[in-house]
PANU-797150 format. One line per 5 residues: number of its first residue (from 1); their letters; for each residue x, y, z of C-alpha. Coordinates in steps of 0.5 Angstrom, whole numbers, plus 500, padded with zeros to 3 digits. Layout:
% PANU-797150
NUM> A> X,Y,Z  ... .
% end
This chain:
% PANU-797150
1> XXXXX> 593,499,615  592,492,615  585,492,615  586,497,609  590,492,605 .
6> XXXXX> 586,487,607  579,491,605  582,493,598  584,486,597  576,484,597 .
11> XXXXX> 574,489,593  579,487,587  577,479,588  570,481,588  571,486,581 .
16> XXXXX> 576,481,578  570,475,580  565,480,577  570,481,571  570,473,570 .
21> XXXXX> 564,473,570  561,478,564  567,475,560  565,468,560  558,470,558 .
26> XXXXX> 561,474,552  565,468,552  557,464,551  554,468,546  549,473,551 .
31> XXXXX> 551,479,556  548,479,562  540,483,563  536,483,569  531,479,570 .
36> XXXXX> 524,481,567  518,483,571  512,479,571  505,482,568  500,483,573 .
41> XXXXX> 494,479,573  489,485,572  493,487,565  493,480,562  486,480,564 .
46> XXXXX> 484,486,561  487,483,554  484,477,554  477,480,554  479,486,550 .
51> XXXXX> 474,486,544  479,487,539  480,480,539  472,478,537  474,483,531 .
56> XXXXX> 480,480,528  478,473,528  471,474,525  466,468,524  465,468,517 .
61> XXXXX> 457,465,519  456,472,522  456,476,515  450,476,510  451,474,503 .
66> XXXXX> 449,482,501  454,484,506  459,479,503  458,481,496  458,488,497 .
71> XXXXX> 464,487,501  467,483,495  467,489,490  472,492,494  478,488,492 .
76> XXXXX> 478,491,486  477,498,487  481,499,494  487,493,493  491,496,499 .
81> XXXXX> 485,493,504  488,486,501  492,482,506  499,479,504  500,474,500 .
86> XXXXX> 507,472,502  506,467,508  513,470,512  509,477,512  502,475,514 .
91> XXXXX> 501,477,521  493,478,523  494,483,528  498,488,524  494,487,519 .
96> XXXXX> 488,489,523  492,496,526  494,498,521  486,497,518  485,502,523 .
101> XXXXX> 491,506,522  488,506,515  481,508,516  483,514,520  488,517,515 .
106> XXXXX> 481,516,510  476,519,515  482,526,514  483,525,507  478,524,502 .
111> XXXXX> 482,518,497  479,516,491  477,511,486  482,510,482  486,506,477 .
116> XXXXX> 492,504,474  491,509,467  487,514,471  491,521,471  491,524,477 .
121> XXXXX> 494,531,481  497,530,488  498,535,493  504,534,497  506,540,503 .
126> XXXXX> 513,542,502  516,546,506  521,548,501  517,549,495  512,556,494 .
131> XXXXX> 507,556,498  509,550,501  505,545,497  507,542,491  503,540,485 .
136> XXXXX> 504,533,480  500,530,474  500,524,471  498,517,469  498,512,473 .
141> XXXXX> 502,507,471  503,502,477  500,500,484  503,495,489  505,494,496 .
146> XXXXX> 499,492,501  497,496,508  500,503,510  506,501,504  502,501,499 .
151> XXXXX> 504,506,494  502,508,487  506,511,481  505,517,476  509,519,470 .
156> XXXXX> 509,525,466  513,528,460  517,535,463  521,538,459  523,532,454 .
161> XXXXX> 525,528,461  521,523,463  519,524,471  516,519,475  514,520,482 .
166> XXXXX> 513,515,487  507,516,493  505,512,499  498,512,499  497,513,506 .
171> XXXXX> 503,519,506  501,523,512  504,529,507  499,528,502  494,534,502 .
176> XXXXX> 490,533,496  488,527,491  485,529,485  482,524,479  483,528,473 .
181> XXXXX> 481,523,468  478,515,471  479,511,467  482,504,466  487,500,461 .
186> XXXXX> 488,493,458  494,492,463  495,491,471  501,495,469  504,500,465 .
191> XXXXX> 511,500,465  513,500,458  511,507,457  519,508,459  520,505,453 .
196> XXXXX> 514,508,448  514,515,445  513,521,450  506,523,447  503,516,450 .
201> XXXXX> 506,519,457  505,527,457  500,530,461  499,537,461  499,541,468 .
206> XXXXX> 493,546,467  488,539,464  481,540,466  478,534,470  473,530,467 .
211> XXXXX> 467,529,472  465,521,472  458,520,474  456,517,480  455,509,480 .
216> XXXXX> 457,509,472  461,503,469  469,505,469  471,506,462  477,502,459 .
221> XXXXX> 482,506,454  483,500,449  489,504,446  495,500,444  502,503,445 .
226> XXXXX> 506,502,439  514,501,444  520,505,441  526,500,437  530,496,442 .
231> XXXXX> 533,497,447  528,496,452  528,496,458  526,489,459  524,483,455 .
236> XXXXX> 516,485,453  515,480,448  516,475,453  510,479,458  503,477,457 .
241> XXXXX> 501,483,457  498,486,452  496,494,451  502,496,447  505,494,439 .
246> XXXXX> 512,491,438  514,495,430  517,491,426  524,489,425  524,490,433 .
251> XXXXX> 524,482,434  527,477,430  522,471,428  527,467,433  525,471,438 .
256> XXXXX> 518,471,437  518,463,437  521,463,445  517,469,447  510,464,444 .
261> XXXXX> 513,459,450  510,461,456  515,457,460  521,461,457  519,467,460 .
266> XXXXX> 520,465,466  523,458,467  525,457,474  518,458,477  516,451,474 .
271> XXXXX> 520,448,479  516,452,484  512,448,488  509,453,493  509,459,488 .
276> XXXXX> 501,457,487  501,458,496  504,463,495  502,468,491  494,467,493 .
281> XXXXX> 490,469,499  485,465,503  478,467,501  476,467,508  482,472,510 .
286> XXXXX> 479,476,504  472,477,506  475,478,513  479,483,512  474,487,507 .
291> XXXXX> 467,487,511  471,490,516  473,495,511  466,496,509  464,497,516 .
296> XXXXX> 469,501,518  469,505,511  460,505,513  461,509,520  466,513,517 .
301> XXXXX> 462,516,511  457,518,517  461,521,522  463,526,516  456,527,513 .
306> XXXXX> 454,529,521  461,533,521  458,537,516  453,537,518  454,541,524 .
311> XXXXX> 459,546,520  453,548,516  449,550,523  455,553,526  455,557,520 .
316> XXXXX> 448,559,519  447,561,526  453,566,526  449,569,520  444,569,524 .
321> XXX> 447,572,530  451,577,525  444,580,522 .
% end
């Protein structure tokens, strides 16, 4: 019996010591977590001779002038390939992953060239919807966000109700990408159609494409959008912006001597030091991240042709076997 008192006496020290113990780390700011395991030898060698490492920081010397040109061209067509402008969201091994992420969902769906101004139908899976897919036109009116969050919005006018709709470009949802019309226009945005007249935004649904041929100039649609009376949305006097018309009585002359002030638009950015670093990218981050684009986009394009290639065999081979 006392060796019975005298063990549960030691196990109620050992559980009030341990008790003390976790509190006081509490106390502290951290909870207790077990030691971490060390890496072994052979993992730490094998990531650093991992190849992947060479394709992240090319050398800038490796590249031919032709190939650097080429690769150049696609800033504009392809501006999600572009690395983050903002220095707190810059990291070169994501940008990389998600490169390849990016270039594996192409090698699945076929995406376009395509710009702000261009009308264009998504086909969306949907298992809620008939058929289990749903189908949206419109002009695109924005593209933002770079990498896997890049995104793009279409707006059309349904039933006297504006309707946007917003796509992420790498949504694995996405089934079809249709170019109805290429075309660009003389703004990078067109946001002020929220506050234009709904012929300026109404795309009928059974429009037919208009094919663009191939390596031809993209045209630009010099139209001027004439904004509703105020109210709007935001301040457009005040933008550099210039496909659209103001009506007159809408601004007051005062209105206009401020919106002529480039510096009344936004004022505060004059007392930003770093905004000009902030907003740029490096070019030789640019020409890194594109010519590994163009290369990958290149071996894409041929494992396509020879997947095709192999199909139309097959096919011929089982009419052959059919006859």
């Amino acid at each position: 019996m006392a060796l019975h008192n005298v063990l549960r006496s030691f196990s109620e020290l050992q559980f009030s010591c341990t008790y003390a113990k976790s509190f006081v780390r509490r106390l502290r700011g951290y909870r207790y977590q077990p030691e971490h395991q060390a890496v072994p030898k052979k993992l730490l060698d094998q990531f650093r001779e991992n190849p992947r490492e060479n394709v992240a920081s090319p050398a800038i010397e490796e590249y031919n002038p032709e190939e650097l040109q080429a690769a150049r061209r696609f800033k504009f067509v392809h501006p999600e390939f572009m690395p983050a402008s903002d220095p707190e969201h810059r990291d070169p091994v994501r940008e990389l992953l998600e490169r390849e992420d990016m270039m594996k969902r192409r090698a699945k769906l076929d995406i376009p060239e395509f710009y702000v101004g261009s009308i264009l139908a998504v086909t969306l899976s949907d298992p809620y919807a008939d058929g289990g897919e749903s189908k949206f036109v419109g002009i695109c009116i924005e593209r933002s966000e770079t990498g896997l969050k890049h995104n793009f919005v279409l707006r059309n006018y349904i039933d006297n109700q504006g309707i946007e709709i917003m796509y992420e470009l790498y949504n694995p949802t996405i089934k079809k990408i249709e170019v109805i019309k290429l075309e660009k226009r003389l703004d990078e945005e067109l946001l002020y159609l929220r506050d234009a007249p709904p012929e300026y935004s109404e795309v009928p649904f059974d429009i037919e494409a208009i094919p663009h041929p191939r390596g031809a100039p993209v045209p630009i649609n010099p139209i001027k959008v004439k904004l509703n009376p105020r109210p709007w949305r935001e301040r457009w006097e005040r933008s550099n912006l210039i496909g659209f018309e103001i009506m007159e009585n809408c601004v007051t002359p005062k209105m206009w001597k401020k919106a002529q002030l480039k510096e009344n638009c936004k004022p505060w950015e004059r007392y930003d030091l770093v905004k000009k670093y902030r907003e740029s990218v490096p070019l030789k981050d640019q020409d890194e991240a594109y010519v590994h684009f163009t290369r990958e986009h290149a071996r894409v394009e041929k494992e396509k042709v020879a997947s095709l290639d192999r199909q139309l065999k097959t096919k011929e081979n089982d009419s052959d076997v059919t006859e």
